[in-house]
C-alpha positions as CSV (number, residue, x, y, z in Angstrom):
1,X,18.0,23.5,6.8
2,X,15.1,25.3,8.8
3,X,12.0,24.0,7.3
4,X,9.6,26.5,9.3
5,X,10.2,29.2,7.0
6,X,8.2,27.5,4.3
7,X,5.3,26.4,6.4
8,X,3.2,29.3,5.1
9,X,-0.6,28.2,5.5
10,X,-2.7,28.0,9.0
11,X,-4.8,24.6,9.4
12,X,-7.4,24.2,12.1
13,X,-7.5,20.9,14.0
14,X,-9.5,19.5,17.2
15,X,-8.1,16.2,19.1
16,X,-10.4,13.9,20.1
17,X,-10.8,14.8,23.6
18,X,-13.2,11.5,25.1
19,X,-16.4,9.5,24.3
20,X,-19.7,10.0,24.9
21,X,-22.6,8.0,24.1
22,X,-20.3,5.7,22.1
23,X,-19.3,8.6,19.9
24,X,-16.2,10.7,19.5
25,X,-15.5,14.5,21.3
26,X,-13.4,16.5,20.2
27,X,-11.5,19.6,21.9
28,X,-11.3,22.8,21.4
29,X,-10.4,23.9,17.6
30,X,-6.7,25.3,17.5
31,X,-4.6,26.7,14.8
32,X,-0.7,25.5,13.4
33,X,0.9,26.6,10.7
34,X,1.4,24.1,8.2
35,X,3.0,23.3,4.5
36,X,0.0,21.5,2.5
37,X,1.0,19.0,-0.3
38,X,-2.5,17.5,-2.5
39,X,-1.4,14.1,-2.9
40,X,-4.0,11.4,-3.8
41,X,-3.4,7.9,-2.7
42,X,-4.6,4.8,-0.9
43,X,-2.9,3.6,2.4
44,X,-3.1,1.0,5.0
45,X,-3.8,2.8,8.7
46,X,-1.3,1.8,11.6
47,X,-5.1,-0.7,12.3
48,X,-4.4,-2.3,9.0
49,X,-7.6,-0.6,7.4
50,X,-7.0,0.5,3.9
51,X,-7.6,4.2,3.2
52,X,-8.3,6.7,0.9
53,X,-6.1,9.7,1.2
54,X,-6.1,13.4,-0.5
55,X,-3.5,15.7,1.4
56,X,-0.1,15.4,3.1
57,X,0.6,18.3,5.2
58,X,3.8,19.1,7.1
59,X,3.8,20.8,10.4
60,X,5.7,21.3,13.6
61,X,2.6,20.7,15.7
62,X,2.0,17.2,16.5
63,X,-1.4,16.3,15.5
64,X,-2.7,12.7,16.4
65,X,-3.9,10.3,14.5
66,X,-7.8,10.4,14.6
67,X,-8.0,14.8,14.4
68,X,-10.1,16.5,12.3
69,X,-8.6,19.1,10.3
70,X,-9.6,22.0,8.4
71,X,-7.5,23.1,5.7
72,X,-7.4,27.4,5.1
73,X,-11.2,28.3,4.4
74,X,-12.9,25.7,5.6
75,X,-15.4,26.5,8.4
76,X,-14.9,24.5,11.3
77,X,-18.3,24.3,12.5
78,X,-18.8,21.7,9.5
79,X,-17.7,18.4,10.4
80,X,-17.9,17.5,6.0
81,X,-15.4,20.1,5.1
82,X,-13.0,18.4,7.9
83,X,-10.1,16.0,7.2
84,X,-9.1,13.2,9.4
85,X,-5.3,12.1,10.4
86,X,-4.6,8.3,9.1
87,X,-1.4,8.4,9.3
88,X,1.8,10.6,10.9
89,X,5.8,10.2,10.0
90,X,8.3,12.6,11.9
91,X,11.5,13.5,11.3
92,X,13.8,15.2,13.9
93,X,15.9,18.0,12.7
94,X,19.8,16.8,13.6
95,X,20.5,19.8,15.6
96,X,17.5,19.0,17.6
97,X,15.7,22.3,17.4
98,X,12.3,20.5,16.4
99,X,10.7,17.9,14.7
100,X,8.7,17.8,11.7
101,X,5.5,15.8,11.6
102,X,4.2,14.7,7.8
103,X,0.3,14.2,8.5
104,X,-2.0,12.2,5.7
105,X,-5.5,12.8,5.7
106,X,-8.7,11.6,4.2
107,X,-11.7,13.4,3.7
108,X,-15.0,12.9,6.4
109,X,-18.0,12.1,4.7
């Protein structure tokens, strides 16, 4: 089954890119198109930190743990209406033609 069909909303994300002064930088802002799922729950990070989550969204783009993200409409020169990554599951489609990444995210403060 070919999953990309039904990722029908764009997200924006930025990578943390280095450190500076102690605190994180972040790249440039890019675009995927992405499948978004509101799904509140509480989860324990790959650091063992216990965290409040709000959205699951599913993607072909692998996004890494610690992005920001915007969901569609938020404006990405506001850090508060960003998302962060806590947590990423994949699964590989069996004819190989890509892999789907499920993101979770929390809201930034």
């Amino acid at each position: 089954m070919d999953w990309t069909g039904r990722l029908t909303s764009t997200i924006s994300y930025a990578s943390e890119s280095s450190f500076s002064d102690g605190d994180i930088v972040y790249g440039t802002v890019t675009t995927a198109k992405a499948r978004i799922i509101q799904r509140v729950r509480t989860i324990v990070d790959s650091v063992g930190i216990q965290r409040d989550t709000s959205h699951e969204i599913a993607t072909t783009t692998n996004i890494p743990r610690g992005a920001r993200v915007w969901l569609p409409g938020g404006n990405t020169a506001q850090v508060g209406q960003s998302y962060t990554v806590y947590a990423t599951t994949t699964a590989a489609m069996l004819d190989g033609s890509y892999t789907l990444y499920i993101l979770t995210l929390g809201k930034n403060s």
